[in-house]
C-alpha positions, 0 to 999 in steps of 0.5 A: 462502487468502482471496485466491488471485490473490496468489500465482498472480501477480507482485508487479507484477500485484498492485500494479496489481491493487490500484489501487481495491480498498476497504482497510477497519479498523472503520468506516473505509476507503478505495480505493486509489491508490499501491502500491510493489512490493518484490521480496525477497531481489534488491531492495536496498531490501527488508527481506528482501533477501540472505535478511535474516529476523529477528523484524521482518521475519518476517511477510514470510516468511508466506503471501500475504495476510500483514499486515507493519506495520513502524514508520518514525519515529512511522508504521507502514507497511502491506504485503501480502505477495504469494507463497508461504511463504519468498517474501518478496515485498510491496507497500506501500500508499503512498496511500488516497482516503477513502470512509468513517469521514472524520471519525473519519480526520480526528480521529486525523490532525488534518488535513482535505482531501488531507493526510489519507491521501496518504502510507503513514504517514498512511493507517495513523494515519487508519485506526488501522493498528498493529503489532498487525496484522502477522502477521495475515491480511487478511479474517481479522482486522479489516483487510479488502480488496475489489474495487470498481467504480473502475478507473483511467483510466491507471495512472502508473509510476515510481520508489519514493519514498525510496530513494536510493543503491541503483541500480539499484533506486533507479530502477526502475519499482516505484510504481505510481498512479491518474494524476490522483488528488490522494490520490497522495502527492507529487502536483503540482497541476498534475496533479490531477484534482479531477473524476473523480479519475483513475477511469474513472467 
């Protein structure tokens, strides 16, 4: 297991744990600063909710450390899977803070500034993310995670992005963000820290 504090604790630890870890394909990365929780088969905004496990969803299934990419419209989306076998728990990763590879993030979206990875979907166009991934293992297979020396000065909570009409999941407190970073997706500006970016130092 290359990353044994997945499984050994909750899928809320994780996503907070997550919070400025470096998340790196090929010569492109960046620090996380949104994650969203989704608890499996009792969230009713999960893809494996009620036990639902089909081809698509199988990499939900795997061990922790599992790649999930799914596609929504022309986007993939990236989640970790964060238990053990038939557990299928994960965290999707809403929101990168670039640190390397910009101008190559900047030519695939075609975009500059905070545009460019403040959403799930943009964060895997800008780092080349595709379903080629999912089902792969991460440090094993190109997509690598790493603990940095970022850590949050306030880690916000609040509900997930777009899931209506599913309470009581769709209020409840499963997102998880750098306070302050203008990365965060759906970040006012008022709320933005533009000199330290929501880290410590």
């Amino acid at each position: 297991m290359i990353l044994p504090w997945l499984e050994t604790q909750s899928t809320l630890d994780s996503a907070r744990q997550l919070l400025g870890m470096k998340l790196s394909l090929g010569a492109c990365s960046g620090l996380i600063v949104e994650t969203e929780a989704y608890l499996g088969a009792r969230d009713q905004a999960a893809h494996a909710f009620n036990h639902r496990h089909t081809t698509r969803n199988h990499s939900l299934f795997l061990a922790a450390g599992t790649v999930y990419v799914y596609r929504m419209r022309q986007y993939c989306l990236l989640n970790i899977v964060t238990q053990p076998v038939d557990v299928p728990e994960c965290i999707l990763i809403r929101a990168l803070e670039p640190i390397s590879g910009l101008a190559t993030m900047q030519t695939r979206r075609k975009q500059i500034g905070i545009g460019l990875t403040n959403g799930p979907g943009k964060l895997c166009q800008a780092l080349a993310i595709d379903k080629q991934l999912d089902g792969t293992v991460l440090n094993q297979s190109g997509l690598s995670l790493a603990p940095t020396d970022h850590r949050p000065r306030n880690i916000a909570v609040g509900p997930r992005i777009g899931i209506p009409n599913k309470e009581p999941w769709t209020s409840a407190p499963l997102r998880f963000y750098v306070a302050g970073n203008p990365f965060v997706s759906k970040i006012p500006r008022r709320d933005q820290d533009l000199e330290m970016r929501g880290w410590q130092s």
